[in-house]
C-alpha positions in Angstrom: -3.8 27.9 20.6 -5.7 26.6 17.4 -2.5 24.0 15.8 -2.5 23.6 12.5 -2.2 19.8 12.8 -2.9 18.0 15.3 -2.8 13.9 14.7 -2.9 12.7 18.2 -6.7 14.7 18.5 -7.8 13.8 14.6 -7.0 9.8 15.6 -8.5 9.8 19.3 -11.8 8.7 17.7 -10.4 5.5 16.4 -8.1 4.5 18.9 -9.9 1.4 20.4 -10.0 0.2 16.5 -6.5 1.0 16.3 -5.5 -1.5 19.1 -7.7 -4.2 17.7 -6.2 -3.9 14.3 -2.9 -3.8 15.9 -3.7 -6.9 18.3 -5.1 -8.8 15.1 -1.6 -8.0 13.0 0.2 -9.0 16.3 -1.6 -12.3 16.8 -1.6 -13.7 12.9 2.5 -13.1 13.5 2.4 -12.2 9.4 3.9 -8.7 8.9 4.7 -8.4 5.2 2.0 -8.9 2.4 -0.3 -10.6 4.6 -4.3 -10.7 4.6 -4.6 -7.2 5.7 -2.6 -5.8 2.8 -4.7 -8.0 0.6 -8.0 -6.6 2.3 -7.5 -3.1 2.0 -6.4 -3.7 -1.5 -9.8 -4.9 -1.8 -11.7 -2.1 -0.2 -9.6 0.8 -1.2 -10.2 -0.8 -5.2 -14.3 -1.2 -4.5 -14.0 2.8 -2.6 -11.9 4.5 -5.8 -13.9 2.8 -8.3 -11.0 0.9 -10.1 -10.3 -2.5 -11.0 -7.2 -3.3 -8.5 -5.2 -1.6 -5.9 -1.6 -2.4 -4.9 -0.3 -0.9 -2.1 2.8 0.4 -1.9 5.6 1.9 0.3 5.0 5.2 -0.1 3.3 7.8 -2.4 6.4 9.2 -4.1 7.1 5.4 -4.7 3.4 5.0 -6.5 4.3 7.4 -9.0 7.7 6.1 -9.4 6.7 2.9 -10.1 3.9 3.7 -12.1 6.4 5.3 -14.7 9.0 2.5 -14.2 5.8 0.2 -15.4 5.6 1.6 -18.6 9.5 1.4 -19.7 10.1 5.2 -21.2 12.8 5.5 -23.4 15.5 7.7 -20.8 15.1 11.3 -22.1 11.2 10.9 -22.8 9.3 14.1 -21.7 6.5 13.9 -18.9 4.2 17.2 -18.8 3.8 18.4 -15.2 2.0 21.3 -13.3 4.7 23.7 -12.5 3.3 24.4 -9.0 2.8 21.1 -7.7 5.4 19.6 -4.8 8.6 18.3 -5.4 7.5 14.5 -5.0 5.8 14.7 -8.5 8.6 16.0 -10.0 11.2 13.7 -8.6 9.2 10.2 -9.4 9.6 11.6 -12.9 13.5 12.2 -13.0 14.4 8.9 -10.9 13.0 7.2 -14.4 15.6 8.8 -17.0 12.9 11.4 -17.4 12.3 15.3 -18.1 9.9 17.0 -16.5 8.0 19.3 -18.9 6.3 21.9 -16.6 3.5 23.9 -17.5 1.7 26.6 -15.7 -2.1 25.8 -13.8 -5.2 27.6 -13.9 -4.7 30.7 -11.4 -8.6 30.0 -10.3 -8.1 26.3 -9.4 -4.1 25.6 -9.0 -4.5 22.9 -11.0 -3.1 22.1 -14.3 -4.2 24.4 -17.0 -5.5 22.5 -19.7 -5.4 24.9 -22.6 -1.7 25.0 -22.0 -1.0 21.0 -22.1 -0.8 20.9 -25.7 1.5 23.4 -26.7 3.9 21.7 -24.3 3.7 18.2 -26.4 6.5 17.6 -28.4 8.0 14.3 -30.0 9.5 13.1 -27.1 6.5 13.2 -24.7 5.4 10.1 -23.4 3.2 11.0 -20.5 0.7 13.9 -18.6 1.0 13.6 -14.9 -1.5 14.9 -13.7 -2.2 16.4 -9.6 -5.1 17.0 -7.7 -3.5 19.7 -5.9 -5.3 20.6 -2.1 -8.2 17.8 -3.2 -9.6 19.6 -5.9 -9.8 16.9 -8.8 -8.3 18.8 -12.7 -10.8 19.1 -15.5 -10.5 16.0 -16.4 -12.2 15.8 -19.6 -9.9 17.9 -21.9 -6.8 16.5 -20.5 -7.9 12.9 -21.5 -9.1 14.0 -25.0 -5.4 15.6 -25.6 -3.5 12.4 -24.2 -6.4 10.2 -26.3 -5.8 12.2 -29.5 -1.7 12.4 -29.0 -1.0 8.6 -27.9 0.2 10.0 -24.2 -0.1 7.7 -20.6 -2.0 9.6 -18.0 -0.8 9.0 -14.5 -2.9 10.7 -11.2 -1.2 12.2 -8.7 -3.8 11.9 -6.2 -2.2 12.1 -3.2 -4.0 15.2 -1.9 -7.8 13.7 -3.3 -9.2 10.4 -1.5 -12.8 10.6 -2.5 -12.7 14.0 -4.7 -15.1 13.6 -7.6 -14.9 15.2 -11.5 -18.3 15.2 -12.7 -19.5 12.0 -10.4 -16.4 10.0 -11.1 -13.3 9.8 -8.2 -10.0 11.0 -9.1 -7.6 7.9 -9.6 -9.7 6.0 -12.3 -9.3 8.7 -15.0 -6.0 8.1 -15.9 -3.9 4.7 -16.3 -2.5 4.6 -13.0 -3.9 6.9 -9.9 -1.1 7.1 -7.1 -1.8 7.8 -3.6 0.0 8.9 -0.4 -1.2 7.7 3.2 1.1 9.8 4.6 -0.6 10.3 8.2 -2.1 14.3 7.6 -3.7 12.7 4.5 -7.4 12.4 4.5 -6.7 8.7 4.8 -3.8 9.2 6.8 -2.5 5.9 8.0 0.4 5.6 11.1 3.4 5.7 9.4 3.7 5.8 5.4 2.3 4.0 3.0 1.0 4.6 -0.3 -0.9 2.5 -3.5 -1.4 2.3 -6.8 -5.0 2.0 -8.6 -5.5 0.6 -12.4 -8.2 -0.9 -15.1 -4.8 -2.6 -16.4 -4.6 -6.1 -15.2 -0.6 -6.3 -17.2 -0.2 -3.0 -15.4 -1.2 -4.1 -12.3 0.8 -7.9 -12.7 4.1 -5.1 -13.1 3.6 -3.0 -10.3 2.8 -6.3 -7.4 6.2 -7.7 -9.2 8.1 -4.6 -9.3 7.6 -3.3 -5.3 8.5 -6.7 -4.2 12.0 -7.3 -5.6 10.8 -8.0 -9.2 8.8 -11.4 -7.7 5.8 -12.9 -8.0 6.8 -16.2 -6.6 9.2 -15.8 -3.7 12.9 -16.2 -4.6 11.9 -15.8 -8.5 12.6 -12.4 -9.5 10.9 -11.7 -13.5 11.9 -8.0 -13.6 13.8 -5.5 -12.0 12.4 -4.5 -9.0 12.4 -2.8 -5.8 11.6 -3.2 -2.1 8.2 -1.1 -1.9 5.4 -2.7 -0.1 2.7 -1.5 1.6 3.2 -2.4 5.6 0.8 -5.1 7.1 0.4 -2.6 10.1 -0.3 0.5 8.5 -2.5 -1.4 6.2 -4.7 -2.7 9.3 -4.8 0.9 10.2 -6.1 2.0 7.1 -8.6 -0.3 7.0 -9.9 1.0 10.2 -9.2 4.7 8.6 -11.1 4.1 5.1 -14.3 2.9 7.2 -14.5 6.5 7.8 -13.4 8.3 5.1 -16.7 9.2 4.4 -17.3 11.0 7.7 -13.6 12.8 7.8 -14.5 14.3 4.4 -17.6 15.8 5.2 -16.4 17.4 8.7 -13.2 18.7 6.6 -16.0 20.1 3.6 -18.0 21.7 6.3 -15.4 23.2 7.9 -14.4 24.7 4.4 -18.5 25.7 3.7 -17.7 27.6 7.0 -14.6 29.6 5.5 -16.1 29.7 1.8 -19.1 31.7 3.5 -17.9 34.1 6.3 -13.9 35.3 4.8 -14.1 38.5 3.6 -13.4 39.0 -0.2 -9.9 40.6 0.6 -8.4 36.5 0.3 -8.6 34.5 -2.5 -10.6 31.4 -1.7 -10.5 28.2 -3.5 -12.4 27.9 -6.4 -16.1 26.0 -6.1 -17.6 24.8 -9.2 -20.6 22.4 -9.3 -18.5 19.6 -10.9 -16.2 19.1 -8.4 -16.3 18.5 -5.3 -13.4 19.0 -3.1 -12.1 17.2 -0.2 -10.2 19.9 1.2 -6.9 18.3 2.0 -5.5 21.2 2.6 -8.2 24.6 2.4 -5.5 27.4 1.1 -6.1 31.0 0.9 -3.8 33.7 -1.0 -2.9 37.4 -0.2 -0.6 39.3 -1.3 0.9 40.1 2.1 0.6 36.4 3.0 4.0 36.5 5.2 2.3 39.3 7.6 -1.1 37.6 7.2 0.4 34.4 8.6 2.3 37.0 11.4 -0.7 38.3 12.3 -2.5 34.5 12.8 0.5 33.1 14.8 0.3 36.6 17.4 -3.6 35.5 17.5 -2.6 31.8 18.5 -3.5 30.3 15.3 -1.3 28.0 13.3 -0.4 27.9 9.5 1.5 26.3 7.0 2.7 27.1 3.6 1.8 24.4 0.7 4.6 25.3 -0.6 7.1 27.7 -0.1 9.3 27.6 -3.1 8.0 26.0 -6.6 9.8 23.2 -8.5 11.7 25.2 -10.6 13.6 27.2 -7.7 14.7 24.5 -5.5 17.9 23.9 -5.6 17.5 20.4 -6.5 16.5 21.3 -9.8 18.9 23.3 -11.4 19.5 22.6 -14.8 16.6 19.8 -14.3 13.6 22.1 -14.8 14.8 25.5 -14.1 15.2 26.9 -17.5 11.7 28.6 -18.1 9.3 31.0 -16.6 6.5 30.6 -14.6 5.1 33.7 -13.2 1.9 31.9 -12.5 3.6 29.2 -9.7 5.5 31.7 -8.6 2.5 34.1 -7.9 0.9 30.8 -5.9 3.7 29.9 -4.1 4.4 33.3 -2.8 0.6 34.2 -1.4 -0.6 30.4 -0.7 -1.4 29.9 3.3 -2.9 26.7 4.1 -5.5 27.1 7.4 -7.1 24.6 9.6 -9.0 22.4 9.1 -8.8 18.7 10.3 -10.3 16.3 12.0 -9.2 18.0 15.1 -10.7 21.0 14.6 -14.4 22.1 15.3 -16.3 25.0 14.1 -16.0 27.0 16.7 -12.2 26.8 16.0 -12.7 27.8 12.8 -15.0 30.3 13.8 -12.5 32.1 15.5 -9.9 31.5 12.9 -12.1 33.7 10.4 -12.4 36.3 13.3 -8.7 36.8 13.1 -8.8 36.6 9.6 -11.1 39.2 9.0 -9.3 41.4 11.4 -6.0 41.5 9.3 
């Protein structure tokens, strides 16, 4: 059986690090916000390329409280890929906000943006951007519409640790990036966890005040805030994790040079373009007949997932939220998408044999 996931194989390698960390976090007897948090801070900042990182609870809390930073006016409009998961989406209507989705590139998944400014109206405050799989957007128009219009640009780059756009890293285009350690990330920590990268020291001053009750001296709270910090733990971890990134990536970007070059031209495969370069969070394919594609993998022992099944604007969250247009494009993604593997735990000769079955369908 080839498992789509397997997190107990793709963190054997680190496991003697692991227990250090842990022994280290165990000994100091400081658990919240303590030298570790403040060290991968550090390092996460210097690997991204920005000028702070503040690590937070989660990644759905990163782009919460990025948008909570900025104080929109409730009823402000926040453009959004239409195919992107639910998380992006929600961060936005937890803030008073409407989600303004429009419809991504076909070739990429991402954002589309000759489409972005047709969606601005008067009431737009923001572009959130996502990385979608670890591709970074096209960067570059997006930033000259949201230059030219007056609009906040905020990552959503939980999917891209390390993904460049023309030389540059996703999460210091924008003003805020957000990031997910959720543990099948490419940085995948224990447990969750997420952060928060700017060029904005004000910015930055809100969001360490905000995730810890409003307070930047203990007991004095300056704003509302929440209870959204970045475990000492999983922060040790990640530290450990982020030592490696490098190395995760390129197995992960090999494996994908190994699909890119031996699938047969019956599946879509994901876009390559020598601007980008993917980090293959998630290496997707789409088919038409991607239900009996993914049939036909499971009877061959191989495991799949689906990223994602149903778009924003059919879950049943949504109604009256963001359900009132048409978006063939998402649709049409979200009904042929399969997601293959390819982790840490996988080898070629796994993926190898994945194509095998893949070409046999």
């Amino acid at each position: 059986m080839i498992e789509y996931e397997n997190l107990a194989l793709a963190n054997k390698p680190y496991l003697n690090e692991f227990r250090e960390a842990f022994n280290d976090v165990l000994k100091r007897g400081w658990f919240i916000l303590g030298t570790h948090v403040q060290s991968f801070e550090k390092k996460f900042a210097a690997f991204v390329g920005s000028r702070a990182c503040v690590g937070v609870a989660s990644g759905l809390d990163a782009l919460t409280l990025s948008l909570r930073a900025y104080r929109f006016g409730r009823g402000s409009e926040v453009i959004v890929p239409s195919n992107t998961y639910i998380a992006t989406i929600l961060s936005i209507v937890e803030n008073g906000l409407r989600p303004v989705l429009v419809e991504p590139d076909p070739a990429t998944c991402n954002i589309d943006p000759t489409r972005i400014e047709d969606a601005v109206t008067s009431k737009t405050c923001a572009i959130m951007v996502v990385h979608l799989y670890g591709k970074p957007c096209d960067m570059d128009p997006i930033m000259e519409i949201a230059q030219r219009k007056g609009l906040r640009v905020i990552e959503d780059c939980a999917q891209s640790h390390g993904a460049l756009y023309r030389g540059r890293q996703t999460g210091t285009f924008g003003d805020a990036g957000a990031f997910s350690f959720y543990p099948t990330k490419n940085l995948g920590g224990l447990g969750d966890g997420g952060a928060v990268t700017t060029n904005d020291p004000v910015f930055e001053a809100t969001i360490r005040k905000t995730r810890n009750y409003g307070s930047e001296k203990k007991y004095h709270s300056e704003v509302l805030g929440v209870n959204s910090r970045l475990d000492e733990l999983q922060a040790a971890f990640l530290e450990v994790k982020l030592q490696h990134l490098h190395e995760i990536t390129a197995h992960k970007r090999s494996l994908a040079e190994l699909y890119l070059r031996n699938l047969k031209s019956d599946f879509r495969l994901p876009a390559v373009h020598k601007d980008y370069v993917d980090v293959y969070h998630i290496f997707n394919v789409r088919h038409p007949r991607r239900d009996a594609l993914r049939d036909h993998l499971t009877r061959g022992g191989i495991g799949t997932e689906i990223h994602y099944p149903v778009p924003p604007h059919r879950q049943t969250a949504m109604k009256g939220i963001c359900d009132q247009g048409s978006y063939p494009i998402s649709d049409d993604i979200h009904s042929t998408t399969l997601s293959l593997p390819i982790s840490l735990c996988h080898t070629p000769d796994d993926v190898l044999k994945v194509i095998e079955r893949m070409n046999a369908f």
